[in-house]
MDAnalysis code that builds the backbone (N, CA, C; Angstrom):
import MDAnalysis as mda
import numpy as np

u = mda.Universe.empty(183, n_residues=61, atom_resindex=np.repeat(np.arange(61), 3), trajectory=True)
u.add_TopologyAttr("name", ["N", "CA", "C"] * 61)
u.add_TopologyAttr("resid", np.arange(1, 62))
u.add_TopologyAttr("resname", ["UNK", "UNK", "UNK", "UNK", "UNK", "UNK", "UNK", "UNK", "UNK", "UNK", "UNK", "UNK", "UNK", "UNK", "UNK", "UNK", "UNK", "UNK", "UNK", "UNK", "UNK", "UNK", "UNK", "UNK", "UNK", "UNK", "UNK", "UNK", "UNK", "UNK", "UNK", "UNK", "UNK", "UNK", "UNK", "UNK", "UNK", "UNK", "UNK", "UNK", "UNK", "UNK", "UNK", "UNK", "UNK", "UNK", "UNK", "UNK", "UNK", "UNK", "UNK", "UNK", "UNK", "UNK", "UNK", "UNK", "UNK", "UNK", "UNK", "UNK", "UNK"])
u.atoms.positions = np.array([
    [1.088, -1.345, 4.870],
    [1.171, 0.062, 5.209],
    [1.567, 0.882, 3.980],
    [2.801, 0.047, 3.529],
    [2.934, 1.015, 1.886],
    [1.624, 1.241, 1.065],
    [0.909, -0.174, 0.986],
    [-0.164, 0.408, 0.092],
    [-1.134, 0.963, 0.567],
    [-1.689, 1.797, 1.725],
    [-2.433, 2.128, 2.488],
    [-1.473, 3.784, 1.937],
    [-0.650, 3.998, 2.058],
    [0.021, 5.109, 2.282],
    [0.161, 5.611, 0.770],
    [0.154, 4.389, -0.757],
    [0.161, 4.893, -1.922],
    [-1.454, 5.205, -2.203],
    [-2.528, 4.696, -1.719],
    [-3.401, 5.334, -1.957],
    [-4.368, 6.717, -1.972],
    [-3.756, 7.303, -0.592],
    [-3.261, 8.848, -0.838],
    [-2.866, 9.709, -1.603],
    [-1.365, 8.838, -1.657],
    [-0.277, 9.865, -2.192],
    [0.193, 8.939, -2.886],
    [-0.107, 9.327, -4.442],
    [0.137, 7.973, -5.342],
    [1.829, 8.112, -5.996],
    [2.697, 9.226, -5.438],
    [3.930, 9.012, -5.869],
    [4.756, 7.913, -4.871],
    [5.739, 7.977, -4.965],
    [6.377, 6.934, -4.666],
    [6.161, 6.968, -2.919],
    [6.549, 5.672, -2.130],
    [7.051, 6.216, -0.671],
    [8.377, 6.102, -0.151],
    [9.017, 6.580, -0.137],
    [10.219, 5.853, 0.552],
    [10.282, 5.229, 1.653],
    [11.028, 3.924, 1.644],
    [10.821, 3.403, 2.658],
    [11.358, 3.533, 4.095],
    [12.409, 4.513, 4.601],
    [12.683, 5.399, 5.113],
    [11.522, 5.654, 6.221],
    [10.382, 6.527, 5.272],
    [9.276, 7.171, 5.883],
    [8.631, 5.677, 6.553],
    [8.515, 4.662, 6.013],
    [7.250, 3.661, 6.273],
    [7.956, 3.210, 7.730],
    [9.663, 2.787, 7.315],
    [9.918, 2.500, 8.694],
    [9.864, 3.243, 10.096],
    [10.480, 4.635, 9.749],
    [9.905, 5.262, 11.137],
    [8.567, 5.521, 11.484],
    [7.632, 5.633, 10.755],
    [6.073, 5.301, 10.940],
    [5.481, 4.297, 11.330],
    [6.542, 3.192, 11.064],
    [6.003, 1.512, 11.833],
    [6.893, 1.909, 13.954],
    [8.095, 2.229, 13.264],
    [8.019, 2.652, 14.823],
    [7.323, 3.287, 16.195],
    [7.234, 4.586, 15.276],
    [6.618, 5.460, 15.962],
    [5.052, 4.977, 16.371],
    [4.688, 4.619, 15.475],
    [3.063, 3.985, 15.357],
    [2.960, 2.493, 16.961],
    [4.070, 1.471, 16.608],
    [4.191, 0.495, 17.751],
    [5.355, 1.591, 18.990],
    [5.442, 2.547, 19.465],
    [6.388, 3.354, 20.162],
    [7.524, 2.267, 20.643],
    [7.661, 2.144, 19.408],
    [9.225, 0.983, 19.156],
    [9.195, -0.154, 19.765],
    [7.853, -1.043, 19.681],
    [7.802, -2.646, 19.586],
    [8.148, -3.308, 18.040],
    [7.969, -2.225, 16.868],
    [8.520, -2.500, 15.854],
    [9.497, -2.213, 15.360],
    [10.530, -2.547, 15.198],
    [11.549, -1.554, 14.935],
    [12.803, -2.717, 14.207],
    [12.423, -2.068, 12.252],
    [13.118, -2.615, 11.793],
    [15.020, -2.414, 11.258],
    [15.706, -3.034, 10.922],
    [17.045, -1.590, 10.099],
    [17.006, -1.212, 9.146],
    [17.856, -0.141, 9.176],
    [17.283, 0.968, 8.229],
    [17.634, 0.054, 6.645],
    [18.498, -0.835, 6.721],
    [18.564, -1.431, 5.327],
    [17.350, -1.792, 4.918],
    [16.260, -2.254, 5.629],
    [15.356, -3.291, 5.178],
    [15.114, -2.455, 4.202],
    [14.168, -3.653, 3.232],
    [13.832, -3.078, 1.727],
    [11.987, -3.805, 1.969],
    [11.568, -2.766, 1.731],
    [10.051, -3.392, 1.772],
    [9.615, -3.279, 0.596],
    [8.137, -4.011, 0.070],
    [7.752, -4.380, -1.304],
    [7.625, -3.091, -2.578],
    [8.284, -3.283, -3.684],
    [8.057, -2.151, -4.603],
    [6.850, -2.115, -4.956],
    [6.624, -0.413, -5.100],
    [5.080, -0.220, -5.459],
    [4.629, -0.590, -6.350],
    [5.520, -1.009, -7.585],
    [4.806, -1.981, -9.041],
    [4.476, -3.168, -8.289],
    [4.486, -3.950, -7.303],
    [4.094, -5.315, -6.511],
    [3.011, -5.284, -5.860],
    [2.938, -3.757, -4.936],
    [1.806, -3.158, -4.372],
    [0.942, -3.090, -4.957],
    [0.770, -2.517, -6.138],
    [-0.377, -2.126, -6.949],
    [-0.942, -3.441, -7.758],
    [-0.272, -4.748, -7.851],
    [-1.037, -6.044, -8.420],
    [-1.792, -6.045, -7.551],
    [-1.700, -5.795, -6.806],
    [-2.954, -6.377, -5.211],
    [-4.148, -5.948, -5.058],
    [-4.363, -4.890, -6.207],
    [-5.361, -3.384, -5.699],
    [-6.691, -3.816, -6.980],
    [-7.421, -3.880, -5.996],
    [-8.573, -3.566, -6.751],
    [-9.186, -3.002, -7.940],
    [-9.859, -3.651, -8.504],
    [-10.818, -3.044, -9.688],
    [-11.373, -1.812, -9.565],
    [-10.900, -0.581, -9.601],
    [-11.704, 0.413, -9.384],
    [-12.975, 0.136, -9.691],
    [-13.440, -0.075, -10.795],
    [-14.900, -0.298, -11.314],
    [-15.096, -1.630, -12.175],
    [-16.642, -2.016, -12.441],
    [-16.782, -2.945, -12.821],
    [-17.929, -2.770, -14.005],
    [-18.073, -3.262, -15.265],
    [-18.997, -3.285, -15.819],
    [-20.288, -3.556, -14.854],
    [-21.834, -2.971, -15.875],
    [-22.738, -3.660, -15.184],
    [-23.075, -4.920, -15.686],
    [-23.338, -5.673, -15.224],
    [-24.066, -7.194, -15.737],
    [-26.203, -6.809, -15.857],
    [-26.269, -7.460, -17.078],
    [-27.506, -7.385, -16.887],
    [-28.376, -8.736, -16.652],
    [-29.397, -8.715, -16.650],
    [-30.511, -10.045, -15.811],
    [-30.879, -10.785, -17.050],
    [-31.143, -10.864, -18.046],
    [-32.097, -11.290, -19.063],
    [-32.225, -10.537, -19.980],
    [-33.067, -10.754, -20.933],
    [-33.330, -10.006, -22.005],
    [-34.437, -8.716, -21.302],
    [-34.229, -7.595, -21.980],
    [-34.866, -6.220, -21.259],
    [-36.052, -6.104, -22.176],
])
Protein backbone atom coordinates (compact mmCIF):
# COMPACT_ATOMS: atom_id res chain seq x y z
CA UNK A 1 0.00 0.00 0.00
CA UNK A 2 2.97 2.37 0.81
CA UNK A 3 4.28 1.84 -2.53
CA UNK A 4 1.05 2.15 -4.35
CA UNK A 5 0.54 5.43 -2.37
CA UNK A 6 4.46 6.72 -3.20
CA UNK A 7 3.70 6.45 -6.70
CA UNK A 8 1.37 9.31 -6.70
CA UNK A 9 2.74 11.29 -4.25
CA UNK A 10 6.39 10.73 -4.37
CA UNK A 11 7.14 12.59 -0.95
CA UNK A 12 7.27 10.74 1.93
CA UNK A 13 4.04 8.82 3.60
CA UNK A 14 3.62 8.67 6.98
CA UNK A 15 2.75 5.81 8.34
CA UNK A 16 0.09 7.15 10.48
CA UNK A 17 -1.89 7.85 7.18
CA UNK A 18 -1.26 4.10 5.71
CA UNK A 19 -2.55 2.71 8.99
CA UNK A 20 -5.82 4.39 9.23
CA UNK A 21 -6.33 3.76 5.48
CA UNK A 22 -5.71 -0.04 6.06
CA UNK A 23 -8.51 0.36 8.57
CA UNK A 24 -10.86 2.27 7.17
CA UNK A 25 -10.37 0.44 3.76
CA UNK A 26 -11.02 -3.37 5.81
CA UNK A 27 -13.91 -1.16 8.17
CA UNK A 28 -11.59 -2.45 10.95
CA UNK A 29 -10.86 -6.20 10.08
CA UNK A 30 -7.40 -4.63 9.88
CA UNK A 31 -6.39 -2.86 12.49
CA UNK A 32 -2.86 -2.45 13.38
CA UNK A 33 -1.01 -0.16 16.66
CA UNK A 34 -0.25 2.88 16.16
CA UNK A 35 3.52 1.93 16.99
CA UNK A 36 3.80 -0.34 14.07
CA UNK A 37 6.59 0.76 11.76
CA UNK A 38 6.00 -0.27 8.16
CA UNK A 39 8.76 -0.55 5.33
CA UNK A 40 10.96 2.70 4.59
CA UNK A 41 10.48 4.20 1.30
CA UNK A 42 14.36 3.77 0.40
CA UNK A 43 13.20 -0.31 0.68
CA UNK A 44 10.04 0.49 -1.27
CA UNK A 45 11.60 1.91 -4.10
CA UNK A 46 14.31 -1.30 -4.64
CA UNK A 47 11.18 -3.09 -5.70
CA UNK A 48 10.06 -0.63 -8.48
CA UNK A 49 10.52 -1.05 -11.80
CA UNK A 50 12.59 0.01 -14.72
CA UNK A 51 10.85 2.91 -15.90
CA UNK A 52 12.31 2.32 -19.35
CA UNK A 53 14.35 0.05 -21.22
CA UNK A 54 16.81 0.35 -24.03
CA UNK A 55 15.72 -0.94 -27.45
CA UNK A 56 17.33 -4.24 -28.46
CA UNK A 57 17.84 -4.68 -32.03
CA UNK A 58 17.35 -8.07 -34.37
CA UNK A 59 20.49 -8.39 -36.53
CA UNK A 60 22.46 -6.43 -38.56
CA UNK A 61 20.07 -3.51 -40.29
Amino acid sequence: MKRQFLVWNRDTVPDAIILKDLAEMSKGKVKLPPETQLARTYRVDLFARPTERPAQRSGPA
